[in-house]
N, C-alpha and C positions, 0 to 999 in steps of 0.2 A: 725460501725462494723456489720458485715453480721451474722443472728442468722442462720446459714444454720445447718442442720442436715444431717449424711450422714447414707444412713442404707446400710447395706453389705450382701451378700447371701456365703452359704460356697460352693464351690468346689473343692472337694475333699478336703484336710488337711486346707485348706487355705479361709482365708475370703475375697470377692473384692468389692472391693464400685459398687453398684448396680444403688440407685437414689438417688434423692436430696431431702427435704426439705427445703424450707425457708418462715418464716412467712412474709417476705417483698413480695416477689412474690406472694403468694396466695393474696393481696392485690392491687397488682398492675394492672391497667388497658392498653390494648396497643392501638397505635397509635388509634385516632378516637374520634368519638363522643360517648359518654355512658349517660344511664336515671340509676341513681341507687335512689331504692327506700327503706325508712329505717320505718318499723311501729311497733308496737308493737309484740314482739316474730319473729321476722325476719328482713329482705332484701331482695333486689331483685333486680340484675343486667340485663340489656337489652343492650348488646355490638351491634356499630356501628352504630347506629342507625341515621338518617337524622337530624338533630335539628330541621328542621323545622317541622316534628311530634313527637317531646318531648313532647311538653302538651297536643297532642291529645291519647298519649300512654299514659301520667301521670295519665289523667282523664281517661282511659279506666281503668286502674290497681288500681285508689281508689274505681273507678264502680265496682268489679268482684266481691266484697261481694253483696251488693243488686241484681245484675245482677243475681248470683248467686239464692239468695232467691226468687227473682221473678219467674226464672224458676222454682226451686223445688217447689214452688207451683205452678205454672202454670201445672206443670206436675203429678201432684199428678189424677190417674187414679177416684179413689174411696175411700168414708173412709174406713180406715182400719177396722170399727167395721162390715161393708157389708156382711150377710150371702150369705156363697155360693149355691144356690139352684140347687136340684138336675140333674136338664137337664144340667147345667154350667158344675158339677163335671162332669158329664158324657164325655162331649165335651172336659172337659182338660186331663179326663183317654185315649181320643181316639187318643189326642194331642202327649200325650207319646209313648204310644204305634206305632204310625206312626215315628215319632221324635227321639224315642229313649229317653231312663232316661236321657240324657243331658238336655231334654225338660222342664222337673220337675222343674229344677231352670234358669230363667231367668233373664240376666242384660243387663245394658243400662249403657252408660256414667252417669258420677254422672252432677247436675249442674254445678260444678267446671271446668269439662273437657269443656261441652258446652260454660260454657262461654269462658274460656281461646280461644276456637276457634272461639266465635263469635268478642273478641276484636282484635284476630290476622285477622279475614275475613274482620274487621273495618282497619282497618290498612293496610292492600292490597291494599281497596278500595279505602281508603287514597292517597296512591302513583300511582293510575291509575289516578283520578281527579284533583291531581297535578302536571301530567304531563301537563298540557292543559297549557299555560303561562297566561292565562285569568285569570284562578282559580288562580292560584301561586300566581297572581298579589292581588288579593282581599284576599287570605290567610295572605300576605306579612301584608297588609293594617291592616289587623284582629290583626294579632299581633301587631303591632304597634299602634292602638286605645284600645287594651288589656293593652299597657305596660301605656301607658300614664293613660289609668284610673284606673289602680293600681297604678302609684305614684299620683292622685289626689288621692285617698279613702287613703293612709298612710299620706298623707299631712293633709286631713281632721283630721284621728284619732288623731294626735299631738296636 
């Protein structure tokens, strides 16, 4: 049995089915291959994606926290406690003044965003390297010396 919801908009005197709801559909995935990933306080679906970069996506999207952390400090300018001396103040009043008060506050992508587009610039680069059948062929190999010694290391733990 379909849990569908209909909701209706009025015009004029009268009400008419507008759009759908069903919680089976918000669920469902279409034709293809999908990576969906479940961690703590979320998910994350990645439709159609190649099988053969699922695990190089997998491991890029368990990367994106330290990724993540490495750049925000990598990118940390100066500590925050840094007096600003007065020739500086002077250069950032002259900043504004040219710039406009839009100048006064500046931003940048957060780490988050950087990363998210250094695993998606991983993953392009991905599908350009394995276009070659050389690489394919030794990626092919990878996985299959990957699968094999993941079931020796479960065979060991038993």
């Amino acid at each position: 049995m379909s849990n569908e919801t209909i909701f209706y908009v009025k015009k004029g005197r009268r009400y008419i089915p507008h759009s759908y709801y069903s919680n089976e559909m918000c669920d469902a995935f279409p034709k293809g291959y999908h990576l969906v990933s479940v961690y703590p306080g979320g998910s994350s679906r990645r439709f159609n994606i190649d099988p053969a970069y699922a695990p190089m996506i997998a491991a890029g999207r368990v990367a994106e926290d330290a990724i993540s952390e490495a750049i925000r400090k990598a990118t940390d300018l100066r500590p925050k406690t840094a007096p600003i001396t007065p020739e500086q103040k002077e250069a950032w009043d002259n900043l504004v003044r040219v710039f406009g008060e839009d100048a006064r506050y500046l931003e940048w992508p957060s780490a988050r965003e950087a990363c998210e587009a250094a695993v998606k610039a991983m993953s392009l680069e991905a599908e350009k390297l394995l276009a070659n059948p050389t690489v394919r062929k030794a990626y092919e190999k990878f996985l299959f010396v990957a699968e094999l010694t993941k079931e020796h290391n479960e065979q060991s733990k038993a």
